[in-house]
C-alpha positions in Angstrom: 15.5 -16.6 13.1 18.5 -16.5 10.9 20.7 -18.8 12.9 22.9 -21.4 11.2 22.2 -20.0 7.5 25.0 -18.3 5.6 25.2 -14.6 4.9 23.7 -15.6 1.3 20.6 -17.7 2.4 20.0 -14.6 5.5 19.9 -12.2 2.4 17.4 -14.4 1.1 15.4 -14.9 3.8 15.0 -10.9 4.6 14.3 -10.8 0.8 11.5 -13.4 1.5 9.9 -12.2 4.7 9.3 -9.1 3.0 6.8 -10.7 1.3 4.3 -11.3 4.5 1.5 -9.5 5.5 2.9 -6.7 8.0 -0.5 -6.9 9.8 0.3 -9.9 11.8 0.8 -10.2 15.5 4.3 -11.0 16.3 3.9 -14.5 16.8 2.3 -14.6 13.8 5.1 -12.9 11.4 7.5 -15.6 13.5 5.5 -18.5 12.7 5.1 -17.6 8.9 9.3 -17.1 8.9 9.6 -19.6 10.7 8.0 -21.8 7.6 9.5 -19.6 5.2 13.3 -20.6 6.8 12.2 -24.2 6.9 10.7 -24.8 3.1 13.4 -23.0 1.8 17.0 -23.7 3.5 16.5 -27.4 4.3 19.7 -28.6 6.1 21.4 -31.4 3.6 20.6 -35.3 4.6 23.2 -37.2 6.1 25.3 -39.2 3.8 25.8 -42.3 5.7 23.3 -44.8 7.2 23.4 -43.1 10.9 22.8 -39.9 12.7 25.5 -37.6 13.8 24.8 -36.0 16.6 25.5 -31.9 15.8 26.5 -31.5 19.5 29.8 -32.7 19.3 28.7 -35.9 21.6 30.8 -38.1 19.3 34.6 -38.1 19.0 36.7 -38.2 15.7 37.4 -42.0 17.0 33.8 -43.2 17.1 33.1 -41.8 13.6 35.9 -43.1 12.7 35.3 -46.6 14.1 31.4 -46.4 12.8 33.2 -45.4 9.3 35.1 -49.2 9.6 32.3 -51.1 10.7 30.3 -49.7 6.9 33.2 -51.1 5.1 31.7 -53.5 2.7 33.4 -57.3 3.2 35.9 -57.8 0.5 36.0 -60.8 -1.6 38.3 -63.6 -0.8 39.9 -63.3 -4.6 40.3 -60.0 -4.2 41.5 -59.4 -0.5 45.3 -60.4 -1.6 45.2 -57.2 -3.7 43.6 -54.8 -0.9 45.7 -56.4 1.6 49.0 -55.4 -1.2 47.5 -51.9 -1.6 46.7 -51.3 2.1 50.3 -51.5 2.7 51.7 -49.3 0.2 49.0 -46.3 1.2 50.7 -44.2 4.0 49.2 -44.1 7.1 48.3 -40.7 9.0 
């Protein structure tokens, strides 16, 4: 039940299920920790405008590409500069 929560939010949890009625069936307790877990250690939303895929299905070079294509257009009086800056930033 605890899987992918931090030491902390586990501590929390056992603190939390103690609160349930120990006269449930099994399936039951798990169901009512199972809610418990959800309502209470949401994972964070995404950041960008797309999914990423927890799996690992996606290499650093996709997200990185994906990253490039969200890059908002620059204006034309203004690329001169971003192309000046570009060049000065080093590159990894």
């Amino acid at each position: 039940m605890s899987v992918g929560l931090s030491e902390n939010q586990k501590a929390q949890l056992k603190t939390l299920s103690e609160s349930i009625d120990s006269n449930l069936s099994v399936d039951e307790f798990k169901g009512k920790l199972q809610i418990l877990k959800e309502h209470n250690f949401k994972a964070p939303a995404p950041k960008t405008g797309g999914s990423i895929v927890p799996d690992g299905s996606k290499t650093q070079e996709q997200l990185n590409e994906e990253l490039k294509a969200q890059v908002p257009a620059v204006d034309p009086s203004v690329s001169r500069y971003v192309d000046a800056i570009s060049r000065t930033v080093p590159k990894n």
